[in-house]
Steps between C-alpha positions, in 0.01 A plus 500: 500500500785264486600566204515897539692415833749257311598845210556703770703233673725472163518896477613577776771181533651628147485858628707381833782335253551840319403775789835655443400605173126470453311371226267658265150352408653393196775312617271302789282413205750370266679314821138331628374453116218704576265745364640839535155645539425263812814550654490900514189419701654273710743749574275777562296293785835432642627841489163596655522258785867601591666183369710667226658859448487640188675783309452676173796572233360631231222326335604196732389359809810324725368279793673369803384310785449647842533299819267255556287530826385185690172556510394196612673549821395827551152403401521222763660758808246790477285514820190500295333193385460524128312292207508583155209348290511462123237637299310155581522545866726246537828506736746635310768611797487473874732616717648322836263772717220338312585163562580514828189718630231284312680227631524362132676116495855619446544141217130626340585662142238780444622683228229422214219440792163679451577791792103427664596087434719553890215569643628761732248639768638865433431530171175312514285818509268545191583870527924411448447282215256743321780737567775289327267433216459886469860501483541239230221644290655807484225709696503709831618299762610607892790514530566483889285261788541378841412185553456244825656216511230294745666282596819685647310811504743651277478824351661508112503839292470355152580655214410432125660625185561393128819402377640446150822232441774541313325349202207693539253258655245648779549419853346566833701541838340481838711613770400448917641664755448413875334788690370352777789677745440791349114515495486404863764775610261755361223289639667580876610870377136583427400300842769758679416819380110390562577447844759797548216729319203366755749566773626839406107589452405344850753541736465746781766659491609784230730389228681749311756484196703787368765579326853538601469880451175488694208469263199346626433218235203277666331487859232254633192608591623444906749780418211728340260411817846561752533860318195584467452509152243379252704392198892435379439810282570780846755288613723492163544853517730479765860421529535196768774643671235832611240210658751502870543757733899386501686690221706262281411168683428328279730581266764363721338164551509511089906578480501207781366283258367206723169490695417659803256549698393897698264730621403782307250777583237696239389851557159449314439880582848620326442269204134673444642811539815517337416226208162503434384150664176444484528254835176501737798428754676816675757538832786228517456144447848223567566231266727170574650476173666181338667607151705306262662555164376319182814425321485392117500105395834634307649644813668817536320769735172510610229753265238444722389477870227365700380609873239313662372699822229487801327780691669478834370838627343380785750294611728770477330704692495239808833453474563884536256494767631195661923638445319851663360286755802289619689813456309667802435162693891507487542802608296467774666175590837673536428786604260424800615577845397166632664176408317265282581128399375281252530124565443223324320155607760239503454117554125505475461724744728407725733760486558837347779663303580867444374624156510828490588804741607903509794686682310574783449115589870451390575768774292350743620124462859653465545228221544601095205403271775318282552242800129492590309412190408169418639355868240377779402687769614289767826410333605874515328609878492105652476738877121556367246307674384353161163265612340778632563699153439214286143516731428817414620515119336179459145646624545844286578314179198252581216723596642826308474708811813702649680409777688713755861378715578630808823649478810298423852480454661278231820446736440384838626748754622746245374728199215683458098413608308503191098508495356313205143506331492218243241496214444274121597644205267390222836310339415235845864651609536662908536858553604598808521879566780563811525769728771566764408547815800486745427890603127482551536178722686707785586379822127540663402192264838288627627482122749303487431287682710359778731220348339184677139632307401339205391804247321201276215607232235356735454799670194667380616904564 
């Protein structure tokens, strides 16, 4: 092999002194005293390898040299760690990846060294060295495997494949590339979309994906049970955008582009009717909706949309119920001729602030609700004889029984008597329902009172 390796080494340095003009395959064999036979083939396997150029004139063949490539370093930078074995299996090239991933003694010379003589743990297996033996025997071989590493728990893809020198003599290369990364990224892909499949098949709530132009392209089976369907099949056959009773909804939430979350209703009865539904549902049904756009790994605008949704009918129907509800207990509370007050326990007990009360109590007290609301009683009317109402507030929010007060005034000496009938709301706050009184008392009973009288809350009538 040497001495093939030492002709071309002559060629091509007598090819280098006269690469402005070239030399023919006479004129290199006349300049190195060699056979011109042998040196046409010399200059054929360089020609073939990309070491010389060569151009015809005639009958004649004019060579040149081309660059030369350093292979070696190349050989010794690719990522790869690569062997080349001789047609004995021995080392016949190694690169730097080679070295260093082995951990090979950087002052050890291996070239010449029986390839299964480094006794390396990868290549150990029976089944890789019958494979390299293939290989040099000329037979079917694999030509790809992925190997462990045990003790790093490395994954290599290895690849085999023949080679053939420059001088014609059989090789083998065995190329590894670390996988591991890679292998256990698709390891936790596969994981994901295992657990995002069980999920999308066993969550309780309806998961839907369409298309940006509102074709239904998968649905749990939540969002089958939620319409009422028995298979994906009756629900593809209508556009998304037709599932709410809200006209273009959710096509704005799609030109919005970021996730939101709504209510939309379903007419189950217009969707039988009008588009052929085969739902076992019918009347109106409310969904909270959360959608969000799937936008492409590339970026750009999103293709596809997702809405995941809950059957809130019931709930919605409190509400209305309960909005109907506070609606007329508000209207009552304004709009009733008697004065009513909320308070509020205050101090554990010991006290009571305003909470709440209508126009008729803000006539009565002669005070605005503004200034009244959130302030203690007896910090606003401090004329009131406050033990004996703590007495009686404190027994009607104990025992849960009503209370009545002789008539009051909440200035001493001045302002209007007010009768009061306290009672507990279910929220533990004091109601206290007020009635004037200043006409019905008269004369006959001596209301007012003379000014030296006390008109206290002891007084039982």
């Amino acid at each position: 092999m040497n001495e093939y390796e030492e002709k071309f080494d002559l060629i091509i340095d007598l090819l280098e002194h006269h690469a402005t003009t070239g030399m023919t395959v006479t004129a290199v064999a006349q300049e190195l005293a060699l056979p011109r036979n042998s040196v046409s083939k010399y200059l054929e396997l360089l020609y073939a390898s990309g070491d010389v150029s060569m151009e015809r004139f005639g009958q004649k063949k004019l060579y040149r040299p081309l660059p030369r490539i350093p292979f070696q370093k190349i050989f010794d930078r690719l990522p790869n760690a690569l062997v080349i074995l001789d047609a004995d299996l021995k080392v016949w090239m190694m690169n730097e990846s080679f070295i260093t991933r082995f951990r090979i003694h950087p002052g050890r010379n291996v070239i010449g060294t029986p390839f299964f003589d480094l006794d390396l743990p990868l290549f150990a297996d029976p089944a890789v060295r019958r494979n390299i033996e293939r290989i040099r025997r000329s037979q079917t071989y694999i030509s790809n495997m992925q190997l462990i590493e045990e003790r790093t728990d490395t994954i290599y893809l290895v690849d085999f494949a023949p080679i053939v020198a420059q001088i014609g003599m059989p090789g083998i290369m065995v190329s590894l590339r670390d996988i591991t990364a890679g292998r256990k990224i698709e390891t936790a892909l596969k994981d994901s979309e295992k657990k995002i499949a069980t999920l999308f098949a066993t969550v309780p709530s309806g998961i839907i994906l369409f298309s940006t132009d509102g074709v239904i392209l998968n649905a749990n089976p939540a969002a089958l049970d939620l319409f009422g369907l028995q298979n994906f099949e009756d629900l593809s056959t209508v556009n998304a955008f037709d599932l709410s009773c809200a006209p273009g909804r959710l096509e704005a939430l799609i030109r919005n582009g970021q996730a939101d979350e709504t209510e939309l209703a379903c007419d189950f009865t217009r969707m039988r009717e009008k588009q052929g539904i085969s739902s076992t549902k019918s009347g109106v049904a409310c969904f909270n909706v959360i959608f969000t756009p799937i936008y492409p790994d590339g970026g750009g605008l999103p293709t596809e949309c997702a809405i995941l949704f809950k059957d809130i009918t019931q709930d919605w129907r409190d509400r209305k119920e309960l909005t109907f509800r506070e609606s007329r207990y508000r209207s009552i509370f304004e709009d009733s001729y008697n004065g009513l007050i909320i308070y509020e326990p205050i101090d554990g007990g010991a006290g009571y602030a305003f909470k709440d009360l209508n126009r008729t109590a803000e006539e009565i007290l002669e005070v605005p609700k503004a200034d009244l609301v959130g302030r203690s009683l007896v910090e606003i009317f401090p004329d009131l004889n406050f033990n004996a109402l703590m007495e009686r507030a404190g027994r009607t929010m104990t025992t849960g029984k009503p209370e009545f007060l002789p008539p009051l005034q909440y200035r001493q000496g001045q302002g209007k008597w007010i009768w009061h009938y306290l009672f507990k709301l279910s929220s533990d706050e004091l109601a206290s329902l007020m009635i004037e009184v200043s006409d019905e008392l008269g004369d006959e009973l001596g209301w007012p009172p003379a000014a030296d009288d006390d008109p206290g809350l002891d007084q039982d009538s």
